[in-house]
Structures are given as C-alpha cells and as structure tokens.
SEFIKE-827960 format. One record per residue (C-alpha): residue number from 0; y, x, z; residue in one letter. Coordinates in steps of 0.05 Angstrom, whole numbers, plus 5000, padded with zeros to 4 digits. Example, Ala and Ser with C-alpha at 12.3 -4.5 7.8 and 13.67 -1.06 7.14 Angstrom:
<nodes>
{0 {4910 5246 5156} "A"};
{1 {4979 5273 5143} "S"};
</nodes>
This chain:
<nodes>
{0 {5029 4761 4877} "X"};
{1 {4984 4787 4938} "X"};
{2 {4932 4826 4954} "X"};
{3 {4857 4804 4946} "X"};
{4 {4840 4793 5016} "X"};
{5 {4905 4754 5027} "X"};
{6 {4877 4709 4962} "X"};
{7 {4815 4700 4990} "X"};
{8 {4843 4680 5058} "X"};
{9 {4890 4636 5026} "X"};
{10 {4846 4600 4982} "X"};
{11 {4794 4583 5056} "X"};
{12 {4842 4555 5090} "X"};
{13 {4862 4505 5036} "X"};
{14 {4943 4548 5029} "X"};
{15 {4932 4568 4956} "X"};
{16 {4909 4525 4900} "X"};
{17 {4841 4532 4858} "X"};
{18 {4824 4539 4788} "X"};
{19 {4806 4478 4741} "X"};
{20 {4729 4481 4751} "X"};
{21 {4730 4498 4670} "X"};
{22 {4778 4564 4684} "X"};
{23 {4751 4627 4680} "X"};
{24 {4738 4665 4744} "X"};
{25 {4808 4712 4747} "X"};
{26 {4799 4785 4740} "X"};
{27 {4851 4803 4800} "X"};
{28 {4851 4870 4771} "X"};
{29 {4919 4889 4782} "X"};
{30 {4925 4944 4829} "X"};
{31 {4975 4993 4858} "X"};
{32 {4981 5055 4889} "X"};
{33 {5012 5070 4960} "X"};
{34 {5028 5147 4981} "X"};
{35 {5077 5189 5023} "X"};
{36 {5142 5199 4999} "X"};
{37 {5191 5249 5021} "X"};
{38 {5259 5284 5008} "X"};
{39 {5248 5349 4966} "X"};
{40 {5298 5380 4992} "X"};
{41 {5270 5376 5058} "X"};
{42 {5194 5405 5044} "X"};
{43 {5175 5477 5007} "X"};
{44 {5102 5438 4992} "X"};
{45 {5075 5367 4993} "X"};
{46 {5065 5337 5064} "X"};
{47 {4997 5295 5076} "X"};
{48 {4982 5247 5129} "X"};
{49 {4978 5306 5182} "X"};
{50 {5045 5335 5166} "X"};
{51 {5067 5256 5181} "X"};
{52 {5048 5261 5235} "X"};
{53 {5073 5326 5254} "X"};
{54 {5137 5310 5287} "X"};
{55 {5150 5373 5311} "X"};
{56 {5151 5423 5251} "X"};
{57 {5180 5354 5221} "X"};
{58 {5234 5326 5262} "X"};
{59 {5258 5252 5232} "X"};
{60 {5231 5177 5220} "X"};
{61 {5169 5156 5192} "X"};
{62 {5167 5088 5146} "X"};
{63 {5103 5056 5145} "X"};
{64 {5092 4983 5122} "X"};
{65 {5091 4931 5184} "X"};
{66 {5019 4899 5170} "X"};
{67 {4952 4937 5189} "X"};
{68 {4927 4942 5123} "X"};
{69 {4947 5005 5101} "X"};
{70 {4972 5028 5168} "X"};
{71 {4910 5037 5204} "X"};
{72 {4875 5079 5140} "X"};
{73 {4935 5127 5148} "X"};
{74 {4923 5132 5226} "X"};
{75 {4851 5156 5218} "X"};
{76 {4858 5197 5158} "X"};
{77 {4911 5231 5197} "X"};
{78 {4861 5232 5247} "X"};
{79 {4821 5278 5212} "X"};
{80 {4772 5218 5189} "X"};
{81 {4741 5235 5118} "X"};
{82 {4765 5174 5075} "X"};
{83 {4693 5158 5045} "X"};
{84 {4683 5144 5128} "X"};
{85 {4752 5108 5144} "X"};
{86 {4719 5038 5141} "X"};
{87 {4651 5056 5169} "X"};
{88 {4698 5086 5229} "X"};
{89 {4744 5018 5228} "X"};
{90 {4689 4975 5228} "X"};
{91 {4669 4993 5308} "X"};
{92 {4705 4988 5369} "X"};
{93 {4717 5056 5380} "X"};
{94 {4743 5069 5309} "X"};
{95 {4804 5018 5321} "X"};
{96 {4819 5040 5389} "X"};
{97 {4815 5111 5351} "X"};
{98 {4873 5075 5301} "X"};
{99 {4919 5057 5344} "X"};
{100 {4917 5113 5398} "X"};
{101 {4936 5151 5344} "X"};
{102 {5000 5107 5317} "X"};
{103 {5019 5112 5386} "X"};
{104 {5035 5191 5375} "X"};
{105 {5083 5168 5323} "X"};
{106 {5113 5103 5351} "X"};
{107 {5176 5117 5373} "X"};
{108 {5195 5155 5303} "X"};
{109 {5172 5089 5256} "X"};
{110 {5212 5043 5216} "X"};
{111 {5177 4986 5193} "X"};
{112 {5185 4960 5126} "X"};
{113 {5155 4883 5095} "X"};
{114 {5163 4896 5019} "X"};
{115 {5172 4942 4963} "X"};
{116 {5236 4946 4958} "X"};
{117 {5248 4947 5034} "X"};
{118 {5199 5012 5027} "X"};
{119 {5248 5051 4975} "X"};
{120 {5311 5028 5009} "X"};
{121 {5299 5063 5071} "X"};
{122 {5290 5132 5041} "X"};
{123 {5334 5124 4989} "X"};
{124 {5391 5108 5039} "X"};
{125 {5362 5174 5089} "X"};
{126 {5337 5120 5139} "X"};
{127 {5265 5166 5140} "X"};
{128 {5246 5237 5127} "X"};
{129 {5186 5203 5103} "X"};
{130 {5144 5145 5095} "X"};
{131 {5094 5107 5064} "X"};
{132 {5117 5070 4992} "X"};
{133 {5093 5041 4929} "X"};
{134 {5095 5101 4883} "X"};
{135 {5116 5046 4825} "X"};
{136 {5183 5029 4874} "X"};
{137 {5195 5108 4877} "X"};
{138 {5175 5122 4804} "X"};
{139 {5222 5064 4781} "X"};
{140 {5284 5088 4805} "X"};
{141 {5349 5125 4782} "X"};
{142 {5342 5190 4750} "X"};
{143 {5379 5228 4808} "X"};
{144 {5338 5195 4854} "X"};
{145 {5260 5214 4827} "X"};
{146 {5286 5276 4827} "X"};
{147 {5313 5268 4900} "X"};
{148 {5234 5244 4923} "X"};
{149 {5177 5272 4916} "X"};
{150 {5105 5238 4916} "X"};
{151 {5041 5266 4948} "X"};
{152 {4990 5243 4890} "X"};
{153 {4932 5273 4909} "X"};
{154 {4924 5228 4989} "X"};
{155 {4946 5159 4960} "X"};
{156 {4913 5085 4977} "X"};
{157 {4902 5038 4915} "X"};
{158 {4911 4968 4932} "X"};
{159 {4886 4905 4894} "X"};
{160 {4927 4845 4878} "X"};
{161 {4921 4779 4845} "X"};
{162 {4965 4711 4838} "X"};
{163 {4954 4650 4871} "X"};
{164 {5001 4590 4871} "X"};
{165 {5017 4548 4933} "X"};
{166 {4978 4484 4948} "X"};
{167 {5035 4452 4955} "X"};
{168 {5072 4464 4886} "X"};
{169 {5097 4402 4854} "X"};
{170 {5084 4444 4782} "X"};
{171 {5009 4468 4807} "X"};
{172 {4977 4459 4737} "X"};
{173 {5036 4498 4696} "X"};
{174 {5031 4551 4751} "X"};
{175 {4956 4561 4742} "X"};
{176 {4960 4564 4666} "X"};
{177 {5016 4620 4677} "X"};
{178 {4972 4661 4735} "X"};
{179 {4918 4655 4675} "X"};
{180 {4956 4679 4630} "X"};
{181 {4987 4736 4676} "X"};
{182 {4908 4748 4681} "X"};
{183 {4901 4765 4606} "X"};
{184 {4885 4846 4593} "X"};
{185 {4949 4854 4549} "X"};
{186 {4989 4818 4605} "X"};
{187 {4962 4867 4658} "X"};
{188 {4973 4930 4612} "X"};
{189 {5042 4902 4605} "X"};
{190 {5056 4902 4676} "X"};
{191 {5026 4972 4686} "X"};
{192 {5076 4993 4627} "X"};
{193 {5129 4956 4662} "X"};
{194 {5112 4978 4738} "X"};
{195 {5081 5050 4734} "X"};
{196 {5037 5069 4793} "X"};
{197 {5015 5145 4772} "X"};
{198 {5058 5212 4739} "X"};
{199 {5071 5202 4672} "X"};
{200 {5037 5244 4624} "X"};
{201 {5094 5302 4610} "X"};
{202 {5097 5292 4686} "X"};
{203 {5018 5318 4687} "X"};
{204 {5029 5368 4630} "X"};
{205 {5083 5402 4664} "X"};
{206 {5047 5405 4736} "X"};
{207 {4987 5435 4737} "X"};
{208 {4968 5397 4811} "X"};
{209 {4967 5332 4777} "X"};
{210 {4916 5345 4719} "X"};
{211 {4861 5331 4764} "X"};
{212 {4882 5271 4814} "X"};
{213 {4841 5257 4861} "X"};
{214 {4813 5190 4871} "X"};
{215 {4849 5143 4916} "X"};
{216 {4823 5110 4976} "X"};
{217 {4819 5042 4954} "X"};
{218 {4833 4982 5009} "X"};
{219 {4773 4948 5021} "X"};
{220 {4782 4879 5012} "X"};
{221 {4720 4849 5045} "X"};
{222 {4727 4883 5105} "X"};
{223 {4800 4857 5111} "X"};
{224 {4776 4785 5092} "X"};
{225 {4725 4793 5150} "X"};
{226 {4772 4820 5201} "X"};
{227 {4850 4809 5181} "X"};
{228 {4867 4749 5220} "X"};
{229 {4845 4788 5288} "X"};
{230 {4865 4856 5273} "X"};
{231 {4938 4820 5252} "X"};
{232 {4946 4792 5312} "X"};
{233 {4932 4856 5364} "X"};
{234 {4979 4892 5305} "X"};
{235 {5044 4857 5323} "X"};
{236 {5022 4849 5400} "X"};
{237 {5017 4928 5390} "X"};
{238 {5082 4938 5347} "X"};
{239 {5126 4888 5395} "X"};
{240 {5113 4939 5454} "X"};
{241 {5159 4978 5478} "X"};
</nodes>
C-alpha cells in the first residue's frame, strides 16, 4: 500500500506491475488523514501548525514524517500560506526556498519518523510534545492512551493511497486479483471500519468543534508525480545537515 504519486512513479519506471489489459482501471480511493497530535495534559486548547512551531511558549520535540510530502505543506501553512495557495506557492522557486527556510526554525527540535507506527510510538513513549501522525494510528490505540492524545481535526492533510505489487513477484497474477479485490467498495468501507481516520460519531455529538470539520488539505498527487524525485533528493541533502 502507497500513496498515488508513489504508484504512478512506480508503475514509469517499470518497479510495480500493471493490470491485465482486461482489468478495470483501480479506483485508488483509499485515503487517510494526517494531523498534529499532542499530549492533553500539556495544552489548555488545540495547537495548529503555528503553535508547532512555536518553540518557545512550547518547549519539546517535534515529530514530523522524514519524506517531503507532507513536510513541506506543514512548513508553509505554518508559514502563514493559505492552504488553497500551498501548491501554487510550492510550485516556484521562491515558494520551496520559503519551505525549507522555514523547517530550518524547527530543525534542531525534530524527530523523524518512516511509518505509522513509528509516528504513534514516539509520542506514545514522550519522545515529542508533538508531531505529525496518522489520526487512524492515534485513534486506534488503547483506551488510556486516546485519552492521553489529543487530535487537531480541523488543520489535517488527507492523503491518497492505492496497492501496487512488485514487478518482481513470483505470485504477480494472484497479487493483482487480490489488489482488485482490495479495490472493491465493500473492501474499502471495510478498511475504513477497520482503520478509522475521523472522530467517531458520539465523538462529534459530544464536541461541538467537530460538527463542522473543515475540509482537509488534500496532497496533490500530480504535482508530487511531477516533482518528487528532485524535491526527495535536496530533502535528505537538507535533513543530513547538521
């Protein structure tokens, strides 16, 4: 399972395998939501992206995901950007240099996480104040610790994913008639049921800030199919500095 733009990077450089001509074009609708999470106990309201940033009235580690997708989105909308202009502003020069002058306020307070569960371990175990996770990690967790976390709804990033099997794969025509399967509506809802992303609904009747959510910012996948593989690489040149 991976996001779009990974898929479609995949699948050009001849990594991931294609459908049988006579498939059906998959929906890669599954999609899931990224947002701050933070110790309650450590906050009297719900911190956004500037409050993240804020290391002074906020003393302790950040943990943001190690991979510019995502990262740089929180950067400008920290930065004040409106998110209906975060892409138009990371599509030019000056918007990226904008990006990462602003990570470099934070730098020395991140902790870089790679997956999921990587993301809920480090706040679980105190290793951040805060940090950016999948709210379905967060939501799906012991009752002591939902409680223990809380999850700023309303300045979240929706990310779309979709399965693709290795070129490679001894089993490739089994594993494409499972990832079509896994593409089937009552599969998807299943995995929704299974893997939360938003409040649940006594969750939303019992807080009144979460009957109207606003809309996430959603990743745009074409522009990180157009520009991953060069924005990647000045990422890790940028997070291996010291």
């Amino acid at each position: 399972m991976m996001e779009n733009s990974s898929l479609a990077i995949g699948g050009s450089a001849g990594l991931l395998a294609p459908l049988p001509e006579d498939a059906a074009p998959p929906n890669y609708s599954t999609s899931i939501d990224y947002a701050i999470a933070w110790d309650s106990s450590r906050f009297d309201t719900p911190p956004n992206w500037a409050d993240f940033w804020d290391v002074a009235r906020h003393p302790g580690r950040r943990s943001l995901r190690r991979d510019p997708r995502t990262t740089l989105e929180i950067a400008l909308l920290a930065d004040g950007v409106p998110s209906e202009m975060v892409y138009r502003t990371l599509n030019t020069q000056d918007g990226l240099i904008r990006a990462f002058r602003k990570l470099d306020q934070l730098r020395p307070y991140i902790v870089w996480w790679s997956t999921p569960e990587e993301a809920g371990q480090i706040l679980k175990s105190g290793g951040a104040l805060m940090g950016l996770a999948p709210t379905g990690e967060m939501l799906n967790t012991a009752d002591g610790d939902t409680k223990r976390f809380g999850i700023c709804w309303q300045q979240r990033l929706q990310v779309r994913y979709g399965w693709g099997v290795p070129h490679s794969s001894a089993t490739t025509a089994t594993a494409l008639s499972f990832v079509s399967w896994l593409d089937q509506a009552q599969q998807q809802q299943a995995f929704s049921n299974a893997w939360p992303s938003l409040p649940s609904m006594r969750d939303m009747a019992v807080d009144t800030t979460l009957r109207h959510l606003a809309a996430p910012l959603v990743v745009d996948d074409i522009f990180w199919i157009n520009h991953l593989n060069i924005i990647a690489e000045h990422f890790e040149q940028w997070a291996l500095r010291k």
